[in-house]
Each structure stands twice: as C-alpha cells, then as structure tokens.
C-alpha positions in Angstrom: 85.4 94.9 97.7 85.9 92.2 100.4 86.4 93.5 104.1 90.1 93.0 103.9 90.4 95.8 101.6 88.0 98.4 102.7 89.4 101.8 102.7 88.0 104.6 105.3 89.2 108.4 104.3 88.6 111.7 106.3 90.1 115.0 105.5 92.1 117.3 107.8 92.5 121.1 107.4 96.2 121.6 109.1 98.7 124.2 109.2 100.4 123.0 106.1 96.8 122.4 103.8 94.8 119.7 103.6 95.2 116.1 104.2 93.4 113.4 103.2 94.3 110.2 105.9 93.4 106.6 104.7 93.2 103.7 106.8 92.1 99.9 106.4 90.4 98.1 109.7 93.8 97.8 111.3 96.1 100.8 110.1 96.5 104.4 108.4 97.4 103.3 105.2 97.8 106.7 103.8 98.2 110.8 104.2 98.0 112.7 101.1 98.6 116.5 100.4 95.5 117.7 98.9 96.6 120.5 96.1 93.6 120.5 94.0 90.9 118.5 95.0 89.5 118.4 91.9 92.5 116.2 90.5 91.6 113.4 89.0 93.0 110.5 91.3 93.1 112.2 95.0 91.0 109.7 96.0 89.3 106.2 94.8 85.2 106.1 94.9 84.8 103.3 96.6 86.2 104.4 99.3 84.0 105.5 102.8 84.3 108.4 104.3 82.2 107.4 107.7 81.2 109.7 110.1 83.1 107.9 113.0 86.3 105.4 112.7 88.5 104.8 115.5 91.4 104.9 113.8 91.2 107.4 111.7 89.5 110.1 114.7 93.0 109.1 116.9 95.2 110.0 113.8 93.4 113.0 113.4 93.8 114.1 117.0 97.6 113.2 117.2 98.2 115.2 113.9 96.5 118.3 115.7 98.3 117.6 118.4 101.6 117.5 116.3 100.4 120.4 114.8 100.3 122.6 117.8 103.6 121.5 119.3 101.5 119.0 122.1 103.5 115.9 120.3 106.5 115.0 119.1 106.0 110.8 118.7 102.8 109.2 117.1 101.3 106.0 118.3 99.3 104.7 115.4 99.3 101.3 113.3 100.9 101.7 110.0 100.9 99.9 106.7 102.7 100.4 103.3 103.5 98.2 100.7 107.1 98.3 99.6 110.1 96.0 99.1 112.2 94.9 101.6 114.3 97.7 101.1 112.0 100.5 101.1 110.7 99.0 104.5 113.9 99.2 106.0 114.0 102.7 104.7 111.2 103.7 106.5 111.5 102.0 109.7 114.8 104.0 109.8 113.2 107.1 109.0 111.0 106.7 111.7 113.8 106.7 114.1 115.0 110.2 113.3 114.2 112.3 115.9 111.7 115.3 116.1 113.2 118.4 115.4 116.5 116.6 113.7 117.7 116.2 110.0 120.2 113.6 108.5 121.4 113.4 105.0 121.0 110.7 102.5 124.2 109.3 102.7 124.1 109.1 106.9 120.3 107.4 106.1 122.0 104.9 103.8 124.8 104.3 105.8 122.1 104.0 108.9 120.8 100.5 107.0 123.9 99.5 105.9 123.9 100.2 102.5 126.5 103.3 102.0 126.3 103.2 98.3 122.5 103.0 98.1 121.9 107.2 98.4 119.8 107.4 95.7 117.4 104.3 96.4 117.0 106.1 99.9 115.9 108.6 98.5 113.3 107.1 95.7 112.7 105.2 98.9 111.5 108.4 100.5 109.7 109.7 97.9 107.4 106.4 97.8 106.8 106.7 101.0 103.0 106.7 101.3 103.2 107.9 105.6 104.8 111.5 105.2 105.0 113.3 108.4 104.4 110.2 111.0 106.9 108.5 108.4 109.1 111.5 108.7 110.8 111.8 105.0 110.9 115.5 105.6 113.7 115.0 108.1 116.1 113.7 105.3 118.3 116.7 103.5 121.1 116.7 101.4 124.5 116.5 102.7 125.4 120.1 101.8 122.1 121.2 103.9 119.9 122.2 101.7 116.6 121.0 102.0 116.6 118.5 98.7 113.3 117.3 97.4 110.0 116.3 98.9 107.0 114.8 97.0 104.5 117.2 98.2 106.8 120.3 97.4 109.8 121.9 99.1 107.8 124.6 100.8 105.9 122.0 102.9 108.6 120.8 103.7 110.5 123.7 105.2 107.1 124.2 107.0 107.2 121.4 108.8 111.2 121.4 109.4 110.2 124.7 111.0 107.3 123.2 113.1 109.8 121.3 114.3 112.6 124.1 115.1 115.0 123.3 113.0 116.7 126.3 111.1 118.9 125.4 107.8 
C-alpha cells in the first residue's frame, strides 16, 4: 500500500457506542458505528492503528467535545468518494444547523432537485461522515424520524443531544 492510501484508525467510546474514526494523511475518511466488533468487515487489516496521529487525536477531541455539549461546528478535513450528486448532498447536509431538522423534500429542493427525494436520501445513507456530516438531521416530512444506517435509536440520541424534541 503506497502512502497515498494509508489508512490510520482509532476507536472512541461515546455516548452513543463506539466509533471507529478513519483517516488518510490529509482527512477523516470515515466514522463507523461499532455493533459487534467481531463482524466480519468493521475494519480492513492493513490498516494502523498508531499510537499518536494528528488528525485523528483532533477528531477525537472535537467529537468529545460535541459529545458534552462544548461544540456545535467541527473543523476537520473531510474526504468521501461519491458522485457529483451525492457530494452536493452532503455539502448541504453540512449546512444544517445544530440542533435543527429538515425533510427530504426541503434537502432536495435545497440542491435544486425537487423531484430527487429518494436519491437524497440513498445519498444519506452512503454517507461515510455521520454525525460531522450530519445525516441525522434529515427526517421525513410528516416528522418522524425516518431511517438512519446505524439504526433509528442512534439517531433519536443524537437529535436529543442536540435538543431537538419530535
């Protein structure tokens, strides 16, 4: 594996479970919801988990700071692969605010694709980011929470770390 496409993982214990964060040199590439650690597939063995990197120590501490109500905005490097629409997708996600919801329909209508509520949403749900790339601020228009790839009662947790009541 060439330098380019080293991988660097640490776990985090948070209020939600356990996370598994994986960066590159440059960015957090990934957050996972560890389940079952034991799964086959949580994480690839070549990648390094090293005592100290940069990166991934400053998303660690701005998660525990998000965590414990100290932040509401995160300041890190991000990368995901995804088409041209997905990225649109999540760049607008990103602009929801803390402690707000919209709706599929207001997030499609948000890039300018009214029609496209259902690619937001697989949008979403390949979103490789969650909580810095906020998917769990999207809910369906009649307000119920809707799906989230690491389970609805996540999700409601960290709606409720935010203060929002549905």
């Amino acid at each position: 594996m060439n330098s380019s496409n080293r991988r660097f993982a640490t776990r985090m214990d948070t209020p939600v479970g356990n996370l598994l964060l994986v960066a590159d040199d440059h960015h957090l590439r990934e957050i996972r919801f560890l389940r079952d650690e034991s799964a086959q597939g949580v994480w690839d063995e070549e990648w390094v988990f090293p005592e100290e990197h940069p990166l991934l120590e400053s998303a660690v501490s701005q998660l525990w700071e998000y965590f414990h109500g100290q932040r509401r905005n995160f300041s890190l490097p991000l990368w995901q692969a995804g088409t041209v629409f997905q990225q649109r997708v999540w760049r607008a996600l990103q602009q929801i605010p803390y402690g707000k919801v919209v709706s599929y329909q207001e997030l499609a209508r948000w890039i300018d694709r009214p029609k496209a509520v259902r690619a937001v949403g697989q949008a979403n749900r390949k979103n490789k980011i969650p909580i810095l790339v906020p998917c769990h601020r999207v809910i369906y228009r009649n307000g119920e929470v809707g799906g989230y790839a690491a389970g609805l009662e996540i999700k409601r947790r960290l709606l409720a770390l935010e203060g929002v009541r549905l």
